[in-house]
BADO-70394 format. One record per residue (C-alpha): x negated, y negated, z. Coordinates in steps of 0.5 Angstrom, whole numbers. Layout:
+-------+-------+-------+
!    xx !    yy !    zz !
+-------+-------+-------+
!     X !     Y !     Z !
...
+-------+-------+-------+
//
This chain:
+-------+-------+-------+
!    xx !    yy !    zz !
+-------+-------+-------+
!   299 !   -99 !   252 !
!   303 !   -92 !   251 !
!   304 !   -88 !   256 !
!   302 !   -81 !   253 !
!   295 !   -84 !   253 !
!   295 !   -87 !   260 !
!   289 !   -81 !   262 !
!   285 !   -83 !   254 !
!   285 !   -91 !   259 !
!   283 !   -90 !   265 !
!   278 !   -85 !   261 !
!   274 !   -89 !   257 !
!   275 !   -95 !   262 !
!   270 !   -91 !   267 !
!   266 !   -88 !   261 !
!   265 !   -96 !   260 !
!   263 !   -97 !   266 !
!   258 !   -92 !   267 !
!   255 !   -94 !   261 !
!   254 !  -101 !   263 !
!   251 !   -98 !   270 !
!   247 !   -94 !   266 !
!   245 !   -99 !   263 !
!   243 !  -103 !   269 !
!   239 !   -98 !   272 !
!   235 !   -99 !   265 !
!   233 !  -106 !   266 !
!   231 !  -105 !   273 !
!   226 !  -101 !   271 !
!   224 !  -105 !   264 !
!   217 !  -107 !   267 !
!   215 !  -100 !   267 !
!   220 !   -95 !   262 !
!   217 !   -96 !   255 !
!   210 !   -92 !   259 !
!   214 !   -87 !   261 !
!   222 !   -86 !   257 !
!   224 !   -81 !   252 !
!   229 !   -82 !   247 !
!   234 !   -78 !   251 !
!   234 !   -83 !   258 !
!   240 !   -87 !   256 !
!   245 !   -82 !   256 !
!   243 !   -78 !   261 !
!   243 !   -84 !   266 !
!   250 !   -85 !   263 !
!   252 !   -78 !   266 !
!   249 !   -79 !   273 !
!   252 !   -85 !   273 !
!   259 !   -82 !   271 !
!   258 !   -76 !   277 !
!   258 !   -81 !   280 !
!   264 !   -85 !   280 !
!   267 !   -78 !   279 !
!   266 !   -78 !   287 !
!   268 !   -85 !   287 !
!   274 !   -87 !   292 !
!   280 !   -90 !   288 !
!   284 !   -89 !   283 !
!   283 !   -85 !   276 !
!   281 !   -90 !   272 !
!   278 !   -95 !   277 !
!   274 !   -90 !   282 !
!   267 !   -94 !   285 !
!   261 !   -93 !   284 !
!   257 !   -92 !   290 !
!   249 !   -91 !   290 !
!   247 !   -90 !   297 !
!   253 !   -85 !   298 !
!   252 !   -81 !   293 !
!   243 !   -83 !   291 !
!   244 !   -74 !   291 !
!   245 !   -75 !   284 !
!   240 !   -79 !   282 !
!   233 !   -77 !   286 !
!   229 !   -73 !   282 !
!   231 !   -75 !   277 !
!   225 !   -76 !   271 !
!   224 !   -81 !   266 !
!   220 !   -76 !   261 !
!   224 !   -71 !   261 !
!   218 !   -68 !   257 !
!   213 !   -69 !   263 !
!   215 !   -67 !   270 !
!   210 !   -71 !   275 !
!   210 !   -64 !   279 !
!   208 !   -62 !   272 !
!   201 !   -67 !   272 !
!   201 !   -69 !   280 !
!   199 !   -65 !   286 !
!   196 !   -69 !   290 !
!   200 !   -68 !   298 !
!   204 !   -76 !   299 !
!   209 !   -77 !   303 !
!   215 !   -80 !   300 !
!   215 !   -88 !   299 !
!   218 !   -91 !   305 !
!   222 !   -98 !   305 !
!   222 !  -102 !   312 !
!   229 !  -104 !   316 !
!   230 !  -111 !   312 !
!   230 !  -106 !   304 !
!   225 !  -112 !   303 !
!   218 !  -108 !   302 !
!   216 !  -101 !   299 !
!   209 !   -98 !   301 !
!   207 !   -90 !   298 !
!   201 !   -87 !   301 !
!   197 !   -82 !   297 !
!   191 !   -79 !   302 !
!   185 !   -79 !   298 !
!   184 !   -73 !   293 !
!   180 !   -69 !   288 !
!   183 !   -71 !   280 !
!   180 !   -65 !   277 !
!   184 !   -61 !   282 !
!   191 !   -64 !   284 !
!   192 !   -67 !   276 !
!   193 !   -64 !   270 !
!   192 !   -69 !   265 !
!   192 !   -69 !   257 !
!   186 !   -65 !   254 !
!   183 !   -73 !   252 !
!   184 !   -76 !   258 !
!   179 !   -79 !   262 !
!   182 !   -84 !   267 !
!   189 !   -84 !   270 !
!   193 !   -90 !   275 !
!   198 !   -88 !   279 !
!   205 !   -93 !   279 !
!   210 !   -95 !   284 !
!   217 !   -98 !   282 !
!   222 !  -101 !   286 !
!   229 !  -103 !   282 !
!   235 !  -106 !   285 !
!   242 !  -102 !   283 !
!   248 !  -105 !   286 !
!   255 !  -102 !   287 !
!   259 !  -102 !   281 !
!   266 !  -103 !   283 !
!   273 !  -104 !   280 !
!   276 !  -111 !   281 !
!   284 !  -111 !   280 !
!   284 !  -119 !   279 !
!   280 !  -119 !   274 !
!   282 !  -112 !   271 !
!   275 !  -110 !   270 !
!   268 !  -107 !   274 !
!   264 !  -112 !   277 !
!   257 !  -111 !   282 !
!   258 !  -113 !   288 !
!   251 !  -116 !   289 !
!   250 !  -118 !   282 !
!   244 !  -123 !   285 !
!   240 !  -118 !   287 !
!   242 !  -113 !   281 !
!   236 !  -110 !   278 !
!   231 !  -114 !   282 !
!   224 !  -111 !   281 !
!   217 !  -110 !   284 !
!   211 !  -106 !   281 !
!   204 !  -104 !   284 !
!   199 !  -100 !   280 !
!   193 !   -96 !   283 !
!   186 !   -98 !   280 !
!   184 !   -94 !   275 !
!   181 !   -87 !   277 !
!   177 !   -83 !   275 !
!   178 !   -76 !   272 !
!   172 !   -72 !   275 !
!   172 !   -72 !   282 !
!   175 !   -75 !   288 !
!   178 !   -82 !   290 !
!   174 !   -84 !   295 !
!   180 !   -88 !   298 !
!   187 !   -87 !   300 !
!   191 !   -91 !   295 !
!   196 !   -96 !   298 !
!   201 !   -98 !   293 !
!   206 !  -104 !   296 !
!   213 !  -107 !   292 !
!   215 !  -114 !   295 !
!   222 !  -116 !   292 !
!   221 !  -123 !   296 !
!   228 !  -123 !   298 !
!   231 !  -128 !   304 !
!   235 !  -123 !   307 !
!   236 !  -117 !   309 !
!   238 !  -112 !   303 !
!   245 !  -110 !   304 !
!   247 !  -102 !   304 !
!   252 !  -103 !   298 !
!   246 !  -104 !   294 !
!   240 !   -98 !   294 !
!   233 !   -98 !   292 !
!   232 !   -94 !   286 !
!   224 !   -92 !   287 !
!   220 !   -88 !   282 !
!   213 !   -86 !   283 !
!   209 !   -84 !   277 !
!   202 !   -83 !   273 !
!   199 !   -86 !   267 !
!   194 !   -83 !   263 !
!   189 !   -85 !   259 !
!   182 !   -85 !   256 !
!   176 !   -89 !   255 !
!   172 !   -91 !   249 !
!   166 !   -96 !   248 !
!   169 !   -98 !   255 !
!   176 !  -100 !   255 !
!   182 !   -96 !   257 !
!   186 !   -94 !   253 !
!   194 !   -91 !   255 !
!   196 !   -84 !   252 !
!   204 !   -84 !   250 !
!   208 !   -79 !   252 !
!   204 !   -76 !   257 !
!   206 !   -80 !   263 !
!   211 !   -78 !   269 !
!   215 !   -81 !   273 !
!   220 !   -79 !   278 !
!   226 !   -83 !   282 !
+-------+-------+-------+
//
């Protein structure tokens, strides 16, 4: 309670708060982040979320954390930092598109040939690409109860995941691949919550005919 450690305070309360927003973002994607996390994920999501609430409106040491206002610092963003998905996947897509409500996400990827939009690990054969969708609520600082606090906490880290059918790596797709995520809420998403989406590729290789996953080479990038 010393006054001289009045700045340690309103630190470590917004460090604590970023790191439990961090931690939230984890748990949103905890259906698909063990295909694709690095040992470095937790604390570089820990800083985004900290730039974050470096913008924040408030007072130092009870600044919001606003998603939407600031997804600048979390676009692009890679879960393996060791494999870019621009590094492994060329093929030409837009970007995933949610529809008015915030309910539904669809990705379109035009049919493509593997062997010249994807550059996969040496003993790989087949690949799938994956669309996620999580839920990430604004995070802000209730003075009533001297602590953050989301603000859609009933929606916070809902998740939706499609997976493409398994492909080959020798030749064309045949097909455009749709992908679609239905979070299944009753309303419409309000915008003091965002939609953190990542889109991604898992690679694999076949062998006396199952697939089997290659870790830590696969990519997916909000």
């Amino acid at each position: 309670s010393d006054p001289n450690f009045a700045r340690t305070r309103e630190n470590m309360q917004e460090f604590g708060a970023s790191a439990a927003l961090a931690k939230s973002f984890r748990n949103g994607f905890a259906g698909v982040s063990d295909l694709f996390r690095t040992s470095t994920l937790s604390g570089k999501v820990t800083g985004i979320m900290k730039n974050i609430n470096r913008t924040g409106e408030g007072l130092r040491g009870a600044r919001a954390f606003e998603i939407i206002k600031n997804k600048q610092f979390i676009e692009g963003f890679e879960l393996n930092q060791k494999v870019p998905l621009k590094s492994v996947f060329y093929a030409s897509s837009t970007l995933p598109e949610v529809n008015e409500e915030r309910t539904v996400v669809d990705w379109t990827i035009p049919a493509f040939n593997a062997k010249n939009f994807i550059r996969p690990p040496k003993e790989a054969t087949h690949a799938q690409l994956v669309l996620h969708g999580s839920v990430l609520s604004d995070y802000i600082f209730d003075p009533a109860l001297s602590k953050y606090s989301f603000v859609h906490p009933e929606v916070n880290q809902a998740s939706a995941t499609d997976y493409s059918e398994v492909f080959s790596l020798n030749g064309d797709t045949e097909k455009d691949i749709l992908l679609q995520t239905r979070f299944g809420f009753p309303g419409p998403l309000p915008l003091t919550a965002g939609i953190v989406i990542g889109i991604g590729i898992i690679f694999m290789v076949a062998a006396r005919g199952r697939s089997n996953l290659i870790p830590g080479q696969n990519a997916m990038q909000v």
